[in-house]
C-alpha positions in Angstrom: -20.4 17.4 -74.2 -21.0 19.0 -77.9 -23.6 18.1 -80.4 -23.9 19.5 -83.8 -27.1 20.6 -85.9 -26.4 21.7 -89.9 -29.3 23.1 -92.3 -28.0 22.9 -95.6 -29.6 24.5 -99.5 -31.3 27.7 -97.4 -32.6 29.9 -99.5 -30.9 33.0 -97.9 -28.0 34.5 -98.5 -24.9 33.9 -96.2 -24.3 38.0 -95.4 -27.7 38.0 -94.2 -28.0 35.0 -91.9 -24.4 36.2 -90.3 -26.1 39.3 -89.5 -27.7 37.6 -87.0 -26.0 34.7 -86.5 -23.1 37.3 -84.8 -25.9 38.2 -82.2 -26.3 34.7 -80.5 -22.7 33.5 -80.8 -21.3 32.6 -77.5 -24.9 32.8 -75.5 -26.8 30.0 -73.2 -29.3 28.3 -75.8 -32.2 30.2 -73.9 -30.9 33.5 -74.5 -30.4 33.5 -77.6 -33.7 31.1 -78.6 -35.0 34.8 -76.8 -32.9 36.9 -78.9 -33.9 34.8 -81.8 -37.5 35.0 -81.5 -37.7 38.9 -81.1 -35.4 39.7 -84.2 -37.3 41.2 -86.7 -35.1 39.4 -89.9 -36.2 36.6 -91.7 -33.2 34.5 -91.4 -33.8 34.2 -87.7 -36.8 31.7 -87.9 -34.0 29.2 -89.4 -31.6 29.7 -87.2 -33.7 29.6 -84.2 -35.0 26.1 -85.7 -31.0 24.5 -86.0 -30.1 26.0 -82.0 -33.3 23.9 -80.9 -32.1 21.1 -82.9 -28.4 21.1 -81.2 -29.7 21.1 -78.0 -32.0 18.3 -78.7 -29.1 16.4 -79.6 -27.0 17.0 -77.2 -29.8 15.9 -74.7 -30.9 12.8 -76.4 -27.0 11.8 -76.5 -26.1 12.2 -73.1 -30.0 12.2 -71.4 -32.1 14.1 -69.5 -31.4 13.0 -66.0 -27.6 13.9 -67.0 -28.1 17.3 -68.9 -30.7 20.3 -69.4 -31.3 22.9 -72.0 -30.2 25.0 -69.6 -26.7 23.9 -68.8 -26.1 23.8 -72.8 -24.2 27.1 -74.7 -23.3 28.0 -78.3 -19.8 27.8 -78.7 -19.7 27.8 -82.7 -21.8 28.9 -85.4 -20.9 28.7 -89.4 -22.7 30.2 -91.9 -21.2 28.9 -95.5 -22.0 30.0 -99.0 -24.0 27.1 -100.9 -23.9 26.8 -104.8 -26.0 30.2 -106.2 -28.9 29.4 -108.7 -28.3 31.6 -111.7 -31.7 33.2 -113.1 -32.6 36.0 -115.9 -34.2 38.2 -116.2 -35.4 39.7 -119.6 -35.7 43.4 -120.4 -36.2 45.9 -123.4 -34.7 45.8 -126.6 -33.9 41.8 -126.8 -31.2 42.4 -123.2 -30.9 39.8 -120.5 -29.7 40.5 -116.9 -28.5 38.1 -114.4 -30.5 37.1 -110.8 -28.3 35.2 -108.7 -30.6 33.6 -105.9 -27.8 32.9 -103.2 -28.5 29.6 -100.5 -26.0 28.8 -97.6 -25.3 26.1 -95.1 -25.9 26.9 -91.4 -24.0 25.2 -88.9 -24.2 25.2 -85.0 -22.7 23.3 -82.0 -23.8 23.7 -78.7 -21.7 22.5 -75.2 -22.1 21.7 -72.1 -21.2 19.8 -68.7 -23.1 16.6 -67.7 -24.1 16.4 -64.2 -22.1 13.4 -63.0 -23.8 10.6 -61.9 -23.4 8.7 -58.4 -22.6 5.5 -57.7 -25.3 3.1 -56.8 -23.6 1.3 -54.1 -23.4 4.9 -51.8 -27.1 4.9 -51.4 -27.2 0.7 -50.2 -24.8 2.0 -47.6 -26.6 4.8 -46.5 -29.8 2.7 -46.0 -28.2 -0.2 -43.9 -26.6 2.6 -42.2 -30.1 3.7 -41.2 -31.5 0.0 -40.2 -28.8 0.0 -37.7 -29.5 3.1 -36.3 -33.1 2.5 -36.4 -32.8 -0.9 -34.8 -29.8 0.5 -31.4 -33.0 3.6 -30.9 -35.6 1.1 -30.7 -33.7 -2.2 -29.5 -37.8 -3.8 -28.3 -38.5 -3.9 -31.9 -38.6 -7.5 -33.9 -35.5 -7.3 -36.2 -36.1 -8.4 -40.0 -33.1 -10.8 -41.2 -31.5 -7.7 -43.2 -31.3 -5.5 -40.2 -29.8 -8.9 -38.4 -27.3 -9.1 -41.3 -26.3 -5.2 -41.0 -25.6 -5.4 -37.6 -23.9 -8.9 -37.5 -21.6 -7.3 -39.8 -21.2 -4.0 -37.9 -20.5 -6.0 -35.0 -17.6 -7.6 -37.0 -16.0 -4.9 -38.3 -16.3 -3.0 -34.3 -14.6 -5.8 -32.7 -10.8 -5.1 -32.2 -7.7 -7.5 -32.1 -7.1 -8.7 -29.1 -4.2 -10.7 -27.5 -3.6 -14.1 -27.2 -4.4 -15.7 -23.5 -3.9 -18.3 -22.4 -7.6 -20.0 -21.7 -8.6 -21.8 -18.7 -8.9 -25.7 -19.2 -12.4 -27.2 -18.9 -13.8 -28.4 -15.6 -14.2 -32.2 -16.6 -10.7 -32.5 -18.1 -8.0 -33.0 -15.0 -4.7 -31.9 -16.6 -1.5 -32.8 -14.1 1.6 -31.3 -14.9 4.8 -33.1 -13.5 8.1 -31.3 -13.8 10.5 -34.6 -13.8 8.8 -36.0 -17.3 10.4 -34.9 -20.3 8.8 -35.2 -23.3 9.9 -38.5 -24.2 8.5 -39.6 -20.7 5.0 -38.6 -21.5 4.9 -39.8 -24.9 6.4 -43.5 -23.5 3.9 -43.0 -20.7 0.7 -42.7 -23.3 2.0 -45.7 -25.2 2.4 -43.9 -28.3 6.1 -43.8 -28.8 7.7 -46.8 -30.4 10.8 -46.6 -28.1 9.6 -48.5 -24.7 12.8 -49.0 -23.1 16.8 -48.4 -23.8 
């Protein structure tokens, strides 16, 4: 993640803000902020004022629950000449000299990692996880319908494949197998074939 912060027209001269612009380059925002406010130049108050200003827009881009001031670096700072105001000055004997009153642009990114952010369904499993734990340590317990859900569906996914058996025919159904009747037989026997007799 990078986010940029520019201060443009300064009224300083570029030689003297990359004086100290060279001491922070490369530094977590909170050392050099440090740096920055113990520096006895005046072209540090500035430049302390556009490193607050990156980070605060690297936060607001990404958030606060993703990203810190902390976690957040310098990785580039530019310090560019800006059109010079020409001034005079007059002295003795009718002469003129030139004042050249310098200003500069100030640029500064800032990077850093977001904290990646988890996925909402992990925490749903967790919890129903829980219920049915909760509910198999204490089985006298009255069960709400979600903890009957979680377990009716635990209960699914636990129950293996089994083989096919043959079942056992119900007690009021007599079934008589004879080994002389085909097929045909039965069918002719139940009526339901159209065939009778040959």
């Amino acid at each position: 993640m990078q986010a940029i912060a520019r201060i443009k027209y300064l009224r300083m001269s570029p030689k003297k803000m990359r004086r100290v612009a060279a001491l922070v380059k490369g530094k977590p925002v909170e050392e050099a902020l440090n740096i920055l406010n113990f520096t006895p130049k005046a072209a540090a108050h500035p430049l302390a004022k556009t490193v607050k200003s990156a980070a605060a827009n690297a936060i607001a881009a990404v958030g606060t629950a993703k990203l810190r001031a902390e976690d957040l670096s310098i990785s580039k700072i530019m310090v560019d000449e800006a059109p010079t105001a020409k001034r005079v000055r007059f002295q003795s004997m009718g002469r003129v000299f030139r004042i050249r009153k310098r200003f500069c642009h100030v640029m500064v990114e800032v990077e850093g990692e977001p904290v990646p952010e988890e996925t909402k369904g992990r925490g749903r499993r967790r919890k129903k996880a829980r219920d049915t734990e909760e509910e198999a340590a204490a089985p006298g317990k009255k069960a709400t319908a979600r903890t009957k859900k979680t377990t009716v569906k635990a209960k699914k996914e636990e129950v293996e494949p089994t083989e096919d058996k043959l079942t056992e025919p119900d007690a009021g159904v007599e079934t008589t197998i004879d080994e002389g009747n085909t097929p045909e037989t039965e069918i002719d026997a139940a009526g339901d074939n159209d065939k009778k007799e040959e």
